[in-house]
C-alpha positions as CSV (number, residue, x, y, z in Angstrom):
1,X,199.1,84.4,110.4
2,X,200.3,80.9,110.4
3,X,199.3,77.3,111.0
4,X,200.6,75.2,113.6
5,X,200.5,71.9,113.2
6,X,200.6,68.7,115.8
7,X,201.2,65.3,115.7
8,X,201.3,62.5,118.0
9,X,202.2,59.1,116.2
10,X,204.9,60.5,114.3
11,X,206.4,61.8,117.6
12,X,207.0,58.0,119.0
13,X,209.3,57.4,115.6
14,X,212.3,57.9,117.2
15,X,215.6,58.2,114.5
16,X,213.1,57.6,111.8
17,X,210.8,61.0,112.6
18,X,212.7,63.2,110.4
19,X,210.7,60.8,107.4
20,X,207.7,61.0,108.7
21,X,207.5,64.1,109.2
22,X,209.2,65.0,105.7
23,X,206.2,63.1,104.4
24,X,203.9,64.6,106.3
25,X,205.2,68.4,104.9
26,X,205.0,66.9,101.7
27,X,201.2,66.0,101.9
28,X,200.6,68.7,103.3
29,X,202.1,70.5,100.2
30,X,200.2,68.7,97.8
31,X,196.8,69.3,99.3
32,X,197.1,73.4,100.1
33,X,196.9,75.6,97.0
34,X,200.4,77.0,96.4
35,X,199.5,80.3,96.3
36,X,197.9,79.8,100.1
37,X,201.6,79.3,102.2
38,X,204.9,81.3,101.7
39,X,206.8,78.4,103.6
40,X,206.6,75.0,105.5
41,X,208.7,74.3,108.0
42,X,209.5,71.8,111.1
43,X,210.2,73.3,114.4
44,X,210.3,71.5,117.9
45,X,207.7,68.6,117.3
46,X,205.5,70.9,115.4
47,X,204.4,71.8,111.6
48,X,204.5,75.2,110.7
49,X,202.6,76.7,107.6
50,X,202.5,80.3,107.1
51,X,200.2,82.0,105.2
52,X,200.1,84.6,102.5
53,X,197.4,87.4,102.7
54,X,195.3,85.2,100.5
55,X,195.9,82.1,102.7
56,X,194.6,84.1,105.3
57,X,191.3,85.4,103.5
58,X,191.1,81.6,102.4
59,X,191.2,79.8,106.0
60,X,187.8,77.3,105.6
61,X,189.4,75.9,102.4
62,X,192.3,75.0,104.3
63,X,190.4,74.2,107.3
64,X,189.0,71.9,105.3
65,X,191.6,70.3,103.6
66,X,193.8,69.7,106.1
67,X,191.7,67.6,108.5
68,X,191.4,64.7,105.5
69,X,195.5,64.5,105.9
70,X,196.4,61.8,107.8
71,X,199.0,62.3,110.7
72,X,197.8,65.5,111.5
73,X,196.0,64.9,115.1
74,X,195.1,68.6,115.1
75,X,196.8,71.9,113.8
76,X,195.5,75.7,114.6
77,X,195.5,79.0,112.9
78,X,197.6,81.2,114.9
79,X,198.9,84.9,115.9
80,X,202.6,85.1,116.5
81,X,204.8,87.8,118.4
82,X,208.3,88.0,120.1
83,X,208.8,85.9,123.3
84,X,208.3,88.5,125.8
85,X,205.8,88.6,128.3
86,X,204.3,92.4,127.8
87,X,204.1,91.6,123.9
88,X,202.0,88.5,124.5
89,X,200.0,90.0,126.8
90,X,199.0,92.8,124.1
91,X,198.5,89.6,121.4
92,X,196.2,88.2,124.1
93,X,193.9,91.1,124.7
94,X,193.4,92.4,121.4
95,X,192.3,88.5,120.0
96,X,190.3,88.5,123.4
97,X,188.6,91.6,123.2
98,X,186.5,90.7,119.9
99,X,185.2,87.1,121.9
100,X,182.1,87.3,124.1
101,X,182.4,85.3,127.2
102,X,183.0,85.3,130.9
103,X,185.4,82.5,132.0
104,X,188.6,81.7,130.8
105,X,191.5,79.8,131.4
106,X,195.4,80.1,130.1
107,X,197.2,76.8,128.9
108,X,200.8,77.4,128.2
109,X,203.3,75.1,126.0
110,X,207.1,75.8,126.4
111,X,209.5,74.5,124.2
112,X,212.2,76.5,124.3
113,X,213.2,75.9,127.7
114,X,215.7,79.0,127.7
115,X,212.7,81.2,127.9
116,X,212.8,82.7,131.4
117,X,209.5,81.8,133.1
118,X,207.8,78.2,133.1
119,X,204.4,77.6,131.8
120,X,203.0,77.8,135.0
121,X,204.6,81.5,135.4
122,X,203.3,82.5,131.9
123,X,199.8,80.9,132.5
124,X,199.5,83.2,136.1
125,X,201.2,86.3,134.7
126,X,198.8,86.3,131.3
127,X,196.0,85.1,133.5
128,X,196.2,88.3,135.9
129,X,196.5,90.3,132.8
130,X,193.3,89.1,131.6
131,X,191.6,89.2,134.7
132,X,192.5,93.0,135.5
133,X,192.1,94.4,131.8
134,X,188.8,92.6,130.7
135,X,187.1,92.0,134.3
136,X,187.1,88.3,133.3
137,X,187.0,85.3,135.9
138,X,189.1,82.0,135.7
139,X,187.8,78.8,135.5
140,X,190.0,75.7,134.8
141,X,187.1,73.4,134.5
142,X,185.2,73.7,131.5
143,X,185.8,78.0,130.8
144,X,184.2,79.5,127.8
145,X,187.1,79.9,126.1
146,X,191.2,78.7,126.1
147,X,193.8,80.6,125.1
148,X,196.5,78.8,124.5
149,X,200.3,79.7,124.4
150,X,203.2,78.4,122.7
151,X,207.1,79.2,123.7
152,X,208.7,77.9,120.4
153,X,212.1,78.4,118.9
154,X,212.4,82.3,119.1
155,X,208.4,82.3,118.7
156,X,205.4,82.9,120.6
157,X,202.2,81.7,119.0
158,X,198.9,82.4,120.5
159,X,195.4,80.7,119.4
160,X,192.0,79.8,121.1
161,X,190.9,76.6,119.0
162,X,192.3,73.1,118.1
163,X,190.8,71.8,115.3
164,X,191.2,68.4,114.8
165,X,192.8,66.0,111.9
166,X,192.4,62.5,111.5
167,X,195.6,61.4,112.6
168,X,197.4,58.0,111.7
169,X,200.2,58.2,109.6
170,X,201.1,60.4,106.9
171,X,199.9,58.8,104.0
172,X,203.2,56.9,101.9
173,X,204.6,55.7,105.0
174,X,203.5,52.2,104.8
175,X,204.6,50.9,101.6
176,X,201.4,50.0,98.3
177,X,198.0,48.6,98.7
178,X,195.5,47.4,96.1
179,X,191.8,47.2,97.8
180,X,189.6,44.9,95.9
181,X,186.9,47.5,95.7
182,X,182.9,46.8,95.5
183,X,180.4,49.3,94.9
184,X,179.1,48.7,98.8
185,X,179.6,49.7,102.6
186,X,182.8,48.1,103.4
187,X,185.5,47.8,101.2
188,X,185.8,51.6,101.0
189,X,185.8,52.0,104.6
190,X,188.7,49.0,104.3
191,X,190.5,51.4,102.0
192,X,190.3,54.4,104.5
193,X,191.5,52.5,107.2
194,X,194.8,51.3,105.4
195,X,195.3,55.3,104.2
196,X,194.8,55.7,107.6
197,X,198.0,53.7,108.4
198,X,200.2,55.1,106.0
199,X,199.4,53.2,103.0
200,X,198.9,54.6,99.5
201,X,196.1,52.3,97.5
202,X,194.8,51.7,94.6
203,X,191.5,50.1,93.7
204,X,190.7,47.5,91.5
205,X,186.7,47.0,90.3
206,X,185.5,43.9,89.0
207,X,182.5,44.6,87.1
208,X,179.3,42.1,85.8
209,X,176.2,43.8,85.9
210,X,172.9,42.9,84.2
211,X,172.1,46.5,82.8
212,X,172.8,50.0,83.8
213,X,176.5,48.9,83.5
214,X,178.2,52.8,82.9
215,X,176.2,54.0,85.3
216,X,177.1,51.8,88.0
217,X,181.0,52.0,87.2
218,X,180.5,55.6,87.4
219,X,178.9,55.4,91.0
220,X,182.4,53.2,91.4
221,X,184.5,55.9,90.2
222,X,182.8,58.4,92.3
223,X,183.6,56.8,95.3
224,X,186.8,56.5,94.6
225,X,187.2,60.2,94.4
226,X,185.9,60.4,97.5
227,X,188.5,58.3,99.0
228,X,191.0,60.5,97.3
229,X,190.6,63.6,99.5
230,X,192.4,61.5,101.8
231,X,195.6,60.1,99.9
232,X,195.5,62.6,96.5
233,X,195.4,61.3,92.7
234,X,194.6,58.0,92.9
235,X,194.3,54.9,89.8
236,X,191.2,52.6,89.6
237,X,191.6,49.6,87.4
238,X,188.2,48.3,85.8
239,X,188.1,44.3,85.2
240,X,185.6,42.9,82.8
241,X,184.3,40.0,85.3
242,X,181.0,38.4,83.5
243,X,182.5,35.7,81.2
244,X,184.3,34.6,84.4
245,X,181.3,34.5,86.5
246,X,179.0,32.6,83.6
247,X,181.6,30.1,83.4
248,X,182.1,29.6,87.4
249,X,177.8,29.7,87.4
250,X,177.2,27.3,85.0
251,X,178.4,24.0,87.1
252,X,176.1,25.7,89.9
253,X,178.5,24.4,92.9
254,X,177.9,25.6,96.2
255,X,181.8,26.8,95.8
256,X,181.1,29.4,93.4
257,X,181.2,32.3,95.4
258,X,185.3,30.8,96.7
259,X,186.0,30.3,93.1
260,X,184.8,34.1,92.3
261,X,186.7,35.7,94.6
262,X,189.8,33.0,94.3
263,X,189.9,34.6,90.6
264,X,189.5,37.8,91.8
265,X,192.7,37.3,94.1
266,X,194.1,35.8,91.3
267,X,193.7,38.7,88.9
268,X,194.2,41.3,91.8
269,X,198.3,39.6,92.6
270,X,199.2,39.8,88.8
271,X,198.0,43.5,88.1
272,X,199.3,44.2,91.8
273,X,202.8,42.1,91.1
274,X,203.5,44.7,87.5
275,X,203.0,47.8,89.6
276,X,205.6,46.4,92.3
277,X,202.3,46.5,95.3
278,X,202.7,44.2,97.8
279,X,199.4,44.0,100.0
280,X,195.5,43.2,98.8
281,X,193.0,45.0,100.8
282,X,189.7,43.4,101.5
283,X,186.8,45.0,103.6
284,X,185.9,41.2,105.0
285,X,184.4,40.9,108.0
286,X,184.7,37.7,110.1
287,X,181.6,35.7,110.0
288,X,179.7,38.2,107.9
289,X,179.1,36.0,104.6
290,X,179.6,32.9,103.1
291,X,182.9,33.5,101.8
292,X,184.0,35.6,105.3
293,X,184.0,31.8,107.5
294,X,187.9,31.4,108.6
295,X,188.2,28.3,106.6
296,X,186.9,30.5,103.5
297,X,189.1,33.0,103.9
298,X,191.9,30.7,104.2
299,X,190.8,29.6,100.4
300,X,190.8,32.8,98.5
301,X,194.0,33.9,100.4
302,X,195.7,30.2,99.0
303,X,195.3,32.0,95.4
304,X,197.6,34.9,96.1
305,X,201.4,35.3,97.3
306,X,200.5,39.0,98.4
307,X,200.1,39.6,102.2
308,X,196.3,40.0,102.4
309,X,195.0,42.8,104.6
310,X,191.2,42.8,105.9
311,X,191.6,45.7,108.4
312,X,187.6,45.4,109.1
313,X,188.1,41.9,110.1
314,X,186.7,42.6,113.5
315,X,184.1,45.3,113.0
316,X,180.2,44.7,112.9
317,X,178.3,46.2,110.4
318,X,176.9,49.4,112.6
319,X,180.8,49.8,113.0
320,X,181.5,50.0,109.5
321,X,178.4,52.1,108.4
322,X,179.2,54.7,110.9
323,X,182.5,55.2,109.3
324,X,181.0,54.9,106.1
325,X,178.9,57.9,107.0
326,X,181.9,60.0,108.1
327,X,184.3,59.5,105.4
328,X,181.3,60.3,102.7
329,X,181.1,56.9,100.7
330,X,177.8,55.8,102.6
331,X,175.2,57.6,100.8
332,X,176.6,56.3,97.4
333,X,177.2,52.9,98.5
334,X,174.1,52.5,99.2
335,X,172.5,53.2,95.8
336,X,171.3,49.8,94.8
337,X,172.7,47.8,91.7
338,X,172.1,44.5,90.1
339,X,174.8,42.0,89.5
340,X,175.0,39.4,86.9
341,X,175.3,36.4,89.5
342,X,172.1,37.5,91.8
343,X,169.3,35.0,91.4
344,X,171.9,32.8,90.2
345,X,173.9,31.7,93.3
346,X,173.1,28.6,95.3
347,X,170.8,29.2,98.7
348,X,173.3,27.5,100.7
349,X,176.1,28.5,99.8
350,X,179.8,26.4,101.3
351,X,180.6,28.1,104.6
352,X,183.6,25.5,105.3
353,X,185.4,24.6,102.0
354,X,187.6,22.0,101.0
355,X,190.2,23.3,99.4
356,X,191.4,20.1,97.0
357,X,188.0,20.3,96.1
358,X,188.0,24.1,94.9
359,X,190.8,23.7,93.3
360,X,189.3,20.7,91.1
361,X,186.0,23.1,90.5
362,X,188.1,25.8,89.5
363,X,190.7,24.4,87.3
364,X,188.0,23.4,85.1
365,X,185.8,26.8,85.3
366,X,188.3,29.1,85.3
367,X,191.5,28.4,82.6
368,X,193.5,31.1,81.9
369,X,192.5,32.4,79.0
370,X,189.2,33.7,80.5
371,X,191.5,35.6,83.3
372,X,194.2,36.9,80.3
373,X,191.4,38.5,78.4
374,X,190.0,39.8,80.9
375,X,193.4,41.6,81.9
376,X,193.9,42.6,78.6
377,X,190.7,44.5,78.9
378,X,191.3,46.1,81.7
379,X,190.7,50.0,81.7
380,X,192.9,52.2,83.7
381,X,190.9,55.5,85.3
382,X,193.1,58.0,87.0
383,X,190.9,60.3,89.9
384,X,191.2,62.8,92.2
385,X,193.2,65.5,89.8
């Protein structure tokens, strides 16, 4: 038995596909216990895996694995024989004789065009076959069941069920991200998005809780393992954030929340800048808060020389929850936790700053020997082993 594997993206790439799809196998690779594949291999637009006995007796650990790796838009697991019409025709009974059902149709890919018949040929010849030999009728709208055909190098796989993958790009494709990472609803959906695209992230906490502090990293951390079905191992950096945030609350300016996450930037660029990544990734949403007003955003993003990416920019909350919910951070983000600035921050707080006047606030709030010790006690937590 093997795995066939498809793609759509990567098949746009033109002279650059042999990458993708090199990083693609490798993903793939990293995911799938070893002892599950005897080889990998590319063949006409198409993934191939195939299985030992015990990758066989294994296939809902696989199945399972392979739709959190992105670029796959949907693979199957697959009976192969020798391209020839009466041996596909014995495949097809004896995977359609342990199925109950009473309408079928045939759909027929042929890649190797030196085959002799067309798809259409193989769909009516295999289709007649079935007909005759099970006492099965065709429908082509909506059957109980598919079986589809694929004419591929000197192959002929046969399969009734796409399962899909999440598509996107393989993840490493794209270059470094660090997300600036909350314990809540977006930012990890942010995250997913960009491994989505290609990217490989990592995730940077800034933490300042009243109590409960170990616990609530640790709700942190576990989210970030979730994330890391999707890319592999991933590294989570841990900033120590509450003399900051005293110092920025003590003046009581309706600009503390732009100072905050000004620092944050500001922290973010330097850790980013010494592991050579050159993107931030923030779940904002345009309009959402405070700090989320165009002119706002323009003010944090003034603190950093990295490109900043906000790939929730234009999604509403219900948007970002339902994704939430499918990618498996939801239920954790949701566990409630107290930070060291609530009751603290102003009730109005600036939705249009003024950037001179930030930058006077901050430079005597923040100097930077608050942000170096709190670099120098940063802790460095590798998941997703």
């Amino acid at each position: 038995m093997s795995i066939v594997c498809h793609y759509n993206e990567i098949g746009l790439k033109g002279n650059n596909r042999r990458f993708f799809e090199e990083k693609l196998i490798e993903n793939i690779r990293t995911v799938l216990d070893r002892d599950f594949f005897s080889k990998i291999k590319r063949i006409s637009g198409r993934i191939i895996i195939e299985l030992t006995l015990l990758g066989e007796k294994n296939k809902k650990e696989i199945e399972k694995k392979l739709k959190n790796v992105f670029g796959l838009a949907n693979f199957s697991f697959v009976r192969e024989t020798k391209q020839d019409v009466g041996e596909i025709e014995r495949l097809v009974f004896e995977i359609l004789r342990e199925e109950e059902f009473k309408t079928f149709k045939i759909f027929t890919q042929r890649s190797n065009k030196n085959f002799n018949l067309t798809s259409q040929e193989i769909n009516k010849i295999v289709g007649e076959f079935v007909v005759n030999n099970l006492r099965k009728k065709v429908k082509l709208e909506n059957p109980d069941i598919t079986i589809f055909i694929e004419i591929v190098d000197n192959k002929a796989f046969v399969y009734l069920e796409k399962i899909s993958g999440p598509g996107g790009l393989p993840i490493g494709v794209s270059g470094q991200g660090l997300v600036l990472l909350s314990d809540g609803i977006d930012s990890p959906v942010a995250a997913w998005q960009m491994m989505k695209r290609g990217m490989k992230v990592s995730f940077i906490h800034f933490y300042s809780y009243l109590d409960h502090e170990k616990e609530v990293i640790e709700k942190v951390k576990k989210i970030v393992t979730i994330l890391s079905k999707y890319q592999g191992p991933s590294t989570l950096y841990l900033i120590p954030f509450k003399e900051i945030q005293k110092s920025i609350l003590e003046e009581g300016t309706r600009d503390c929340c732009l100072i905050c996450k000004r620092t944050m930037f500001k922290i973010a660029s330097e850790i980013a800048q010494k592991k050579y990544i050159n993107a931030l990734i923030t779940g904002d949403s345009l309009g959402q808060v405070a700090s989320q007003t165009i002119e706002n955003m323009k003010i944090t993003e003034e603190r950093t020389d990295l490109l900043v990416l906000r790939p929730l920019i234009g999604f509403d909350k219900q948007e970002t929850i339902k994704r939430a919910r499918e990618i498996g951070t939801y239920d954790i983000s949701i566990v409630q936790t107290t930070f060291y600035c609530q009751g603290r921050l102003p009730k109005h707080p600036c939705t249009k700053g003024n950037i001179k006047q930030v930058k006077k606030m901050e430079k005597g709030l923040v100097n930077e020997n608050l942000i170096s010790v709190a670099i120098n006690n940063l802790e460095r937590v590798k998941t997703g082993h």
